[in-house]
KOLVO-496760 format. One line per field, with one value per atom (N, C-alpha, C, O, CB): x, y, z; residue number from 1. Coordinates in steps of 0.2 Angstrom, whole numbers, plus 5000, padded with zeros to 4 digits. Each point is the difference from the previous one (the first is absolute). Glycine has a CB too. Layout:
<atoms>
x	c(X; ...)
y	c(Y; ...)
z	c(Z; ...)
i	c(NUM; ...)
</atoms>
This chain:
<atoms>
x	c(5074; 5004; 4996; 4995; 5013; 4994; 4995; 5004; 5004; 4985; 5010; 5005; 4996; 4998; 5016; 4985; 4994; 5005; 5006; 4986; 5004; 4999; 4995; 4998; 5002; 5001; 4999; 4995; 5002; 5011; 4980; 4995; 5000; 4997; 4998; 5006; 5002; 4997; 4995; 5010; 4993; 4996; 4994; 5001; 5009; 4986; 4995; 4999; 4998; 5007; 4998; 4999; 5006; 5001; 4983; 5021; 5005; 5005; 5001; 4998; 5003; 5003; 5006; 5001; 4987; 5017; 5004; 5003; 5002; 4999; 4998; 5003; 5006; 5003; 4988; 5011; 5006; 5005; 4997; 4998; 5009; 5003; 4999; 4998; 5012; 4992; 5002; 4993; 4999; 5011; 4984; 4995; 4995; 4996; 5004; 5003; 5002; 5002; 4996; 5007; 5003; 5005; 4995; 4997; 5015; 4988; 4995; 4994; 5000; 5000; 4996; 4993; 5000; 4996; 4997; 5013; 5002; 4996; 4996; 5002; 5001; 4998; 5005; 5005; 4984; 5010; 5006; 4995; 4994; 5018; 4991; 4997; 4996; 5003; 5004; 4985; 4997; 4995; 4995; 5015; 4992; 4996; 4994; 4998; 5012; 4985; 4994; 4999; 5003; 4989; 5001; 5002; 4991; 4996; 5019; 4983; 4995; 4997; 4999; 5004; 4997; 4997; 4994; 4995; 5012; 4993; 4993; 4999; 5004; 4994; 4995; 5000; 4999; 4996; 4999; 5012; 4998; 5000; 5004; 5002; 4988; 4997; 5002; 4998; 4994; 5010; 5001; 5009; 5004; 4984; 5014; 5008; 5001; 5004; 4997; 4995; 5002; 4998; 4994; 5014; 4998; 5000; 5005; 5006; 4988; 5004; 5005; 5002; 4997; 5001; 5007; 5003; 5002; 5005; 4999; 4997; 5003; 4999; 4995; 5005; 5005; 5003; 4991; 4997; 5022; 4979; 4994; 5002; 5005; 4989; 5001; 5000; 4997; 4995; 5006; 5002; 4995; 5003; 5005; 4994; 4991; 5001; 4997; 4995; 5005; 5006; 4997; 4991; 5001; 5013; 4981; 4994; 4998; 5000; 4997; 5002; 4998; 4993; 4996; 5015; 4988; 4990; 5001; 5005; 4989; 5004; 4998; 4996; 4996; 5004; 5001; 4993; 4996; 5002; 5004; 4990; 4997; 5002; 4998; 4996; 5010; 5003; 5006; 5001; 4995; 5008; 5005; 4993; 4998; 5014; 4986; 4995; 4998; 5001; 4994; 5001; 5000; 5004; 4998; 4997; 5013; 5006; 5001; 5002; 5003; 4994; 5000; 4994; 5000; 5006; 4991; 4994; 5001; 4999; 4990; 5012; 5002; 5006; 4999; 4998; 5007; 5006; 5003; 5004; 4999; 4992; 4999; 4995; 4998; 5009; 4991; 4996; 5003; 5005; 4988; 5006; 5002; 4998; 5003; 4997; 4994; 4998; 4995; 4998; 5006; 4991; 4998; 4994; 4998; 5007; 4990; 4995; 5000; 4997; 5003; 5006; 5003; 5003; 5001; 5002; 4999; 4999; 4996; 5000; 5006; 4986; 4995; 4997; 4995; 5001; 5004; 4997; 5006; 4998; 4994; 5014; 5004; 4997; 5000; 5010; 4987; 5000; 4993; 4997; 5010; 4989; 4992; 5001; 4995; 4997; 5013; 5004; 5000; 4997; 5009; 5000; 5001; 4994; 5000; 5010; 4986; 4994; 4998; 4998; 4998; 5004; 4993; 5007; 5000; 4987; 5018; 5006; 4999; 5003; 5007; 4984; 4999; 5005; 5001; 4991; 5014; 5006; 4998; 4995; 5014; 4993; 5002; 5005; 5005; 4991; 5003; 5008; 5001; 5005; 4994; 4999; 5006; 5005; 5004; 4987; 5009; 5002; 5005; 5004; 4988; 5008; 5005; 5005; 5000; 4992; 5013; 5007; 5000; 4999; 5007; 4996; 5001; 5001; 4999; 4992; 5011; 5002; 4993; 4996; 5018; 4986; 4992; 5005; 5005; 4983; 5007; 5002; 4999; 4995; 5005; 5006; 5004; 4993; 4995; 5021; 4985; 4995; 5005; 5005; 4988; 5002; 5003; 4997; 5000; 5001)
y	c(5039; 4996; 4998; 4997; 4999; 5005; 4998; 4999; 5005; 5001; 4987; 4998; 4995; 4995; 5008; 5000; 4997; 4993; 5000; 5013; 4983; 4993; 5000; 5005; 4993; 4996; 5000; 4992; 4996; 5012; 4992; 4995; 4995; 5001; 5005; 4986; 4995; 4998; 5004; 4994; 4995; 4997; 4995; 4996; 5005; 5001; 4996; 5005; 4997; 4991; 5019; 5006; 4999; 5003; 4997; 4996; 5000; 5006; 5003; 4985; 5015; 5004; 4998; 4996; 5010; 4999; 4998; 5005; 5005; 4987; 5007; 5005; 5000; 4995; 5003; 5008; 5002; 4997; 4999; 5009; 4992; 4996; 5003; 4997; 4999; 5010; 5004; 4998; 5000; 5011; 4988; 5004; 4992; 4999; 5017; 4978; 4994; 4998; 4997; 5004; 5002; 5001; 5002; 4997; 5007; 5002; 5004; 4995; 4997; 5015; 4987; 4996; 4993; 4995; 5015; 4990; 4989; 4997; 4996; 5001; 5004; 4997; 4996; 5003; 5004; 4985; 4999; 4995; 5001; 5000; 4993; 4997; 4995; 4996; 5007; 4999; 4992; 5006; 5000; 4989; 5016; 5004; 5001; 5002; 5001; 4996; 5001; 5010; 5004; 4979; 5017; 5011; 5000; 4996; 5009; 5000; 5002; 5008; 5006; 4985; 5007; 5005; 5003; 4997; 4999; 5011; 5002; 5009; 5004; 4987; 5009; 5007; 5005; 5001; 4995; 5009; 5006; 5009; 5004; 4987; 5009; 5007; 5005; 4999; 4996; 5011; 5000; 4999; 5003; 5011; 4983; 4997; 4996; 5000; 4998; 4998; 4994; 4993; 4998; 5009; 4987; 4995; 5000; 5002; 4993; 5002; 4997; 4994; 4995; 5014; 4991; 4994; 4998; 5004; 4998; 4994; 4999; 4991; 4997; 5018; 4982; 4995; 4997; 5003; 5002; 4988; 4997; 4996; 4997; 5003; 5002; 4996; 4994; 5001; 5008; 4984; 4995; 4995; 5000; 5001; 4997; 4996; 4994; 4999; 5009; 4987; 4993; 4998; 4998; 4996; 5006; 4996; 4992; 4998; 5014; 4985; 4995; 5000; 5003; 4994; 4996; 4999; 4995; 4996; 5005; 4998; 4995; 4995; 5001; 5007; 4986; 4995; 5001; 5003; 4985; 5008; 4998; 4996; 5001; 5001; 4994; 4997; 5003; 4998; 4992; 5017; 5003; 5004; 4998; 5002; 5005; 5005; 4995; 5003; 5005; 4985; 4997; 4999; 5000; 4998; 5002; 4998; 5007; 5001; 4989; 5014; 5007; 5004; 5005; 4994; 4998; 5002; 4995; 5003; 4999; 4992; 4995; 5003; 5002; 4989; 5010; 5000; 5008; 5001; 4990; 5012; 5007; 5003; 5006; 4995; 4992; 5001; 5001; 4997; 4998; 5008; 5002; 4997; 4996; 5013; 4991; 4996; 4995; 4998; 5012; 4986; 4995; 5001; 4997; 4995; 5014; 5004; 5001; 4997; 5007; 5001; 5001; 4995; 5000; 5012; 4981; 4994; 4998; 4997; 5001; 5001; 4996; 5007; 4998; 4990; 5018; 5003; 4999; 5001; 5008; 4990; 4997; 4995; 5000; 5002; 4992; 4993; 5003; 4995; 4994; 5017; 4998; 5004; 5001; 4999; 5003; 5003; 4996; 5001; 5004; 4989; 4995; 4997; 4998; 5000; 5001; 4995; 5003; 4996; 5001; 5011; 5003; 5003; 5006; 4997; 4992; 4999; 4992; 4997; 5013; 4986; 4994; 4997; 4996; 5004; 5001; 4997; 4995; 5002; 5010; 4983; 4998; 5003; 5000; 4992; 5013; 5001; 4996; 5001; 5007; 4986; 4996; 4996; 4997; 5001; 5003; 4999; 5003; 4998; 4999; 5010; 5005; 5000; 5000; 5006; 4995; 5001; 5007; 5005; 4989; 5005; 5007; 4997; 4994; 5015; 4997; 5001; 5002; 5003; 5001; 4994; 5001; 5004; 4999; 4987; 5021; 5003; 4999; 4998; 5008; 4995; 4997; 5001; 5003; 5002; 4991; 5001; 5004; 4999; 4988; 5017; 5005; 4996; 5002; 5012)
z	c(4853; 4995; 4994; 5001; 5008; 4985; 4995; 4994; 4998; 5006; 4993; 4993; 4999; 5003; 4997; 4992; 4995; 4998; 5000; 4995; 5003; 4998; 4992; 4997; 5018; 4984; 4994; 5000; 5004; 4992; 5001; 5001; 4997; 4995; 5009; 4996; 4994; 4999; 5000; 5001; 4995; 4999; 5005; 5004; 4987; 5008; 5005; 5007; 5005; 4989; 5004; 5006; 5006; 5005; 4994; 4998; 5006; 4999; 4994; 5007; 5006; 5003; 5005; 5004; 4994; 5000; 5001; 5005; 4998; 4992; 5017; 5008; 5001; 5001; 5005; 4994; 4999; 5005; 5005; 4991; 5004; 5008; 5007; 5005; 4987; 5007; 5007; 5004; 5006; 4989; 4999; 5004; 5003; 5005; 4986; 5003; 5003; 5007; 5004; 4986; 5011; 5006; 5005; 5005; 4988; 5006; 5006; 5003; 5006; 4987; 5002; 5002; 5000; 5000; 4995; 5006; 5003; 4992; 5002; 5018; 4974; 4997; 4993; 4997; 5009; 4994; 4997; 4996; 5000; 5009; 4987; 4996; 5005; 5004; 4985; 5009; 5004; 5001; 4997; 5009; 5000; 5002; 4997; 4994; 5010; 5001; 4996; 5002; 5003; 5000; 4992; 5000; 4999; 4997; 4992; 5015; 4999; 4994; 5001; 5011; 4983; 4997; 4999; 4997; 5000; 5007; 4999; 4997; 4997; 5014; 4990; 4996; 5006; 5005; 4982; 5011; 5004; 4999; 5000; 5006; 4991; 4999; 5003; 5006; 4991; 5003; 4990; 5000; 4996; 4998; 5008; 5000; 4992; 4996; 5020; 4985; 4997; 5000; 5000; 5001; 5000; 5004; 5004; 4999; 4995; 5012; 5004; 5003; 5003; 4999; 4997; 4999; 5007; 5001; 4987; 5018; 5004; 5002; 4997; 5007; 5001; 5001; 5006; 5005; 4993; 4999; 5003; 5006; 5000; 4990; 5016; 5004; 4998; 4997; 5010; 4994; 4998; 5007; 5004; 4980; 5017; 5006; 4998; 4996; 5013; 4995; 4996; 5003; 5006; 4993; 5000; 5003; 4998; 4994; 5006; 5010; 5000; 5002; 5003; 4999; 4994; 4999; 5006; 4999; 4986; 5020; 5005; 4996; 4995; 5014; 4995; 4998; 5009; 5005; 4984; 5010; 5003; 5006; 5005; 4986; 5008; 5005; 5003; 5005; 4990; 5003; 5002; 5004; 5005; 4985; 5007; 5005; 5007; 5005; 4982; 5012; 5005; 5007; 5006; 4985; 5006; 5004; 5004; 5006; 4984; 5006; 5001; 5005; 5002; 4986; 5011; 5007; 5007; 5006; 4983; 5011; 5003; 5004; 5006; 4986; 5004; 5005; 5004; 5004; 4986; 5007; 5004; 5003; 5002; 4991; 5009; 5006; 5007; 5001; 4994; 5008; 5008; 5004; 5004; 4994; 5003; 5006; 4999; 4994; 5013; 4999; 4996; 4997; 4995; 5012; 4995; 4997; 4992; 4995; 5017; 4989; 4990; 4998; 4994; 5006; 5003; 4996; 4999; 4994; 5008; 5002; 4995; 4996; 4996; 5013; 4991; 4995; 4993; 4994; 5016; 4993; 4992; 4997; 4994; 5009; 5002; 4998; 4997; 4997; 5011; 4992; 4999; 4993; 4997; 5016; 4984; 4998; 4991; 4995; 5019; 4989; 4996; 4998; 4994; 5012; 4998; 4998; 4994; 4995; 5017; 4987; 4997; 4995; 4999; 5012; 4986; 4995; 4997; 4996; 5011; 4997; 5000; 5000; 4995; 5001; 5010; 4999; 5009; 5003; 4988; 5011; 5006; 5002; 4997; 5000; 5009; 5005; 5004; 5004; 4997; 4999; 5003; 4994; 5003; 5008; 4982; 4996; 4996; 4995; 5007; 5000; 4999; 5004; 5006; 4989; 5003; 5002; 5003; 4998; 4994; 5015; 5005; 5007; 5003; 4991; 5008; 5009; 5002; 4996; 5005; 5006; 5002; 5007; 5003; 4992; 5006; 5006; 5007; 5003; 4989; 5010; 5008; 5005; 4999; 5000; 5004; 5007; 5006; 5003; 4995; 5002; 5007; 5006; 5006; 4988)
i	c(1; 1; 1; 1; 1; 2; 2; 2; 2; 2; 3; 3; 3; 3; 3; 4; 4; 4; 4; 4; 5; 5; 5; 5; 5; 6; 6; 6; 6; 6; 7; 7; 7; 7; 7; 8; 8; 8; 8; 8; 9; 9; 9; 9; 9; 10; 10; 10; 10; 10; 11; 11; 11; 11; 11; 12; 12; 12; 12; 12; 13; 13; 13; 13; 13; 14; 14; 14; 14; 14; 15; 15; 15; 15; 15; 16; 16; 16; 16; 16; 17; 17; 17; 17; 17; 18; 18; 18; 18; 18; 19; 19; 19; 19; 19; 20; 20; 20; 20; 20; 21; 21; 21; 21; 21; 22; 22; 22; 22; 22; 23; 23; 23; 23; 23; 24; 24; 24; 24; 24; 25; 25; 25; 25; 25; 26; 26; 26; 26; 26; 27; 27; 27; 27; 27; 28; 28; 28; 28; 28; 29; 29; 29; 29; 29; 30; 30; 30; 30; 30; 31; 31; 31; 31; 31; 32; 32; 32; 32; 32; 33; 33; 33; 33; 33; 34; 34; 34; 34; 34; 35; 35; 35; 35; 35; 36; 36; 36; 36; 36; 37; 37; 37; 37; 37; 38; 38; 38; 38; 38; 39; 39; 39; 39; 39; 40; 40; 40; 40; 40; 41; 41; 41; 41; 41; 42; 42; 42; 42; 42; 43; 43; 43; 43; 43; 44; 44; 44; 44; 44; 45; 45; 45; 45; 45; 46; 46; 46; 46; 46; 47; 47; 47; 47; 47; 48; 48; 48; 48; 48; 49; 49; 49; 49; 49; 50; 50; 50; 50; 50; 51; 51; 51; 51; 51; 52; 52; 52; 52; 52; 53; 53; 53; 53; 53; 54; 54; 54; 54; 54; 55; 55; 55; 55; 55; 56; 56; 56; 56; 56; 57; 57; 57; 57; 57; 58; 58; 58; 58; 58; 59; 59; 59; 59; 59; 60; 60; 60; 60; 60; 61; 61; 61; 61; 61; 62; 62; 62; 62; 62; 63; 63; 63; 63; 63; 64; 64; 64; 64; 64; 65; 65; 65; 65; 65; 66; 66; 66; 66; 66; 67; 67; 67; 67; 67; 68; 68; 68; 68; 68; 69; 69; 69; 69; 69; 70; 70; 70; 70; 70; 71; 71; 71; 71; 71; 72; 72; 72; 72; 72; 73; 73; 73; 73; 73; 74; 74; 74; 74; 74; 75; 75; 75; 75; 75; 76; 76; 76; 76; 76; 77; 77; 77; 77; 77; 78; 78; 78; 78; 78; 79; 79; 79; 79; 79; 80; 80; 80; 80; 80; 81; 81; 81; 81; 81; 82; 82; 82; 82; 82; 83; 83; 83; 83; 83; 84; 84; 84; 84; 84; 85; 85; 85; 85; 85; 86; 86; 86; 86; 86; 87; 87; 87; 87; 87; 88; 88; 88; 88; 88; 89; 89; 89; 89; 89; 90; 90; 90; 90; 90; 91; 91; 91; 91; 91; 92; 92; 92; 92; 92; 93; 93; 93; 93; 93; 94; 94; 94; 94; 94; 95; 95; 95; 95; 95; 96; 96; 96; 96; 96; 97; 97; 97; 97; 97; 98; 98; 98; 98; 98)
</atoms>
């Protein structure tokens, strides 16, 4: 399917509906444009993933709390230390005693 478009001011392009329709892209939709030799460009719909930065006290809570047993708990707490955090200061579950 191919129907040409016309290029505005400031390089905007305007996608035709159907082809809109097809590839779920509506207004908002972020688009990845790249170059594809010898085609052209291509235009299709971006994956975008949100990313979280940890701190220091999350990554701690996060080693803490997923420890297993009591061994990989003090290598969490030796863990924490060397984040110069205190673990007994951080918020978490400490794992069960079998």
């Amino acid at each position: 399917m191919a129907e040409s478009s016309k290029v505005g001011k400031r390089g905007t392009i305007v996608l035709p509906a159907k082809l809109r329709r097809r590839y779920g892209i509506n207004e908002g939709t972020m688009v990845v444009a790249e170059e594809a030799p010898p085609y052209g460009i291509l235009i299709r719909p971006a994956a975008v993933v949100p990313l979280e930065i940890y701190t220091p006290e999350r990554k701690a809570e996060f080693l803490l709390t997923n420890a297993t047993n009591a061994k990989d708990y003090r290598r969490a707490q030796q863990e924490v230390r060397r984040l110069e955090l205190d673990p007994m200061k951080v918020r978490h579950r400490k794992p069960r005693k079998r």
